[in-house]
N, C-alpha and C positions, 0 to 999 in steps of 0.2 A: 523332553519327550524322547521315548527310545529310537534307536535307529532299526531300520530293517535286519542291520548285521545283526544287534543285539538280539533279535529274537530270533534268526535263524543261522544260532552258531553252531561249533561245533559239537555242542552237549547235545543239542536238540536233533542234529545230524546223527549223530551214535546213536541216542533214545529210539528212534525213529527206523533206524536201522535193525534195531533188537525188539521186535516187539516179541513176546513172550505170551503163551497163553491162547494160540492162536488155534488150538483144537475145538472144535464145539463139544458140549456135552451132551451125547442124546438123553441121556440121563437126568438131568440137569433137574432142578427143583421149580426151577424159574430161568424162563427166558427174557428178555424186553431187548429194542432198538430203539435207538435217539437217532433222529435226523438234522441235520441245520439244512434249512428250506434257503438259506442265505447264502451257501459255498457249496449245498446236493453233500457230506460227508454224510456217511453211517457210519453208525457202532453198531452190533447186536453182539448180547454178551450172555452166559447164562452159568446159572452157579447154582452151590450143592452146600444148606448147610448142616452144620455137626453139630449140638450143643453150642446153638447161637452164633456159631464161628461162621465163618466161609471155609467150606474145604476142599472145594474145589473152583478153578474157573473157568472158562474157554470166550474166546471171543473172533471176533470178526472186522478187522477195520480197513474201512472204505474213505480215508479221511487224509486231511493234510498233512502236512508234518509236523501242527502244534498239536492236531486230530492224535496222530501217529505217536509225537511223547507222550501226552497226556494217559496213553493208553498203557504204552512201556512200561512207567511207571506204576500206573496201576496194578497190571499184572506181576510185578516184580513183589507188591504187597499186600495184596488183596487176601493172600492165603491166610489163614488167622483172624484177619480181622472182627470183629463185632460189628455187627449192621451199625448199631450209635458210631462208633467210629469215622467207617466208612460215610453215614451222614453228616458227621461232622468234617470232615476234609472234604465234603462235596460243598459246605456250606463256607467253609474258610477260604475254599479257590471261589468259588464265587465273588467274596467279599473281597479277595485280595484283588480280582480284576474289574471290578465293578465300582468296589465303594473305598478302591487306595489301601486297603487293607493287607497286614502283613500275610506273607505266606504262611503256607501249616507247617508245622513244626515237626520234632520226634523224629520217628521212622518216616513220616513222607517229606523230610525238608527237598529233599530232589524237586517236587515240584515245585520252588522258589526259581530253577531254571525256567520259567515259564512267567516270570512277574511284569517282563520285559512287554506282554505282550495285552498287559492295561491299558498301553496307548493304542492301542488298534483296535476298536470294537467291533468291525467286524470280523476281527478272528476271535472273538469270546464263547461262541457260541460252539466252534470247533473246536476250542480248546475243551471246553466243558462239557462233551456228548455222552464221553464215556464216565462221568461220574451221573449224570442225568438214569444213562443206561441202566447202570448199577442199583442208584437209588429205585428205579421202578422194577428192577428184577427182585430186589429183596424185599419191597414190599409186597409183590406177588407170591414171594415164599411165605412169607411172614403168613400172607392172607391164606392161604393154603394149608399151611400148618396149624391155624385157628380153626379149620372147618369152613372158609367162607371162600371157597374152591374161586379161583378169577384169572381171566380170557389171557389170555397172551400179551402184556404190554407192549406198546407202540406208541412213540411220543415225536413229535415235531420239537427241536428246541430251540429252532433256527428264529430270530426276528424277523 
């Protein structure tokens, strides 16, 4: 089992200290916030896409310091991505704290700094707000840009 140090080292210290991205965009395409009802953290995040990309991001964190990495990183790669992408490294951190599964790979291996913290389930739900976020903001673009115009996301993700 990890230890506390492990999950609140110095990597997660720096992450945490650099969040990035931190403008909103009134503009934005789509907004959504994820709350955990089990530590009170938010994210609200909103994003602008280009030909399927993200190309823009702004966000808001109100959240811990695994809250706080998870987010760093986000915004350090969000720019570019493809919505599948971005679901797929929401579903990979999932699995890696949930079901022992490895971290996500490629351009997001940084969030393997974060693996440490499988053994603590009540910080899961922190850690994972701001891909929660994301996923419900770009499904509101998505739906938006199909013509099925939808309300502002809001999501509890806390247990």
């Amino acid at each position: 089992m990890a230890q506390l140090h492990d999950i609140y080292n110095q990597k997660i210290l720096e992450l945490s200290a650099n969040i990035g991205c931190t403008e909103r965009l009134p503009d934005a395409d789509a907004s959504a916030t994820a709350h955990s009802k089990l530590c009170g953290s938010t994210i609200s995040v909103d994003i602008k896409l280009a030909d399927g990309r993200v190309s823009a991001f702004g966000q808001t964190v109100k959240a811990c310091l695994l809250g706080q990495a998870s987010a760093s990183i986000m915004a350090q790669r969000i720019i570019g991505s493809e919505a599948q992408e971005l679901r797929e490294v929401g579903a990979a951190m999932r699995k890696m704290l949930k079901s022992n599964g490895p971290p996500p790979d490629g351009r997001w291996a940084d969030l393997a700094v974060l693996e440490p913290v499988r053994d603590y389930k009540a910080r899961h739900a922190s850690t994972l707000l701001v891909f929660d976020a994301v996923e419900m903001a770009l499904a509101e673009a998505e739906s938006r840009q199909s013509g099925n115009a939808a309300a502002p996301a809001a999501a509890g993700a806390g247990v």
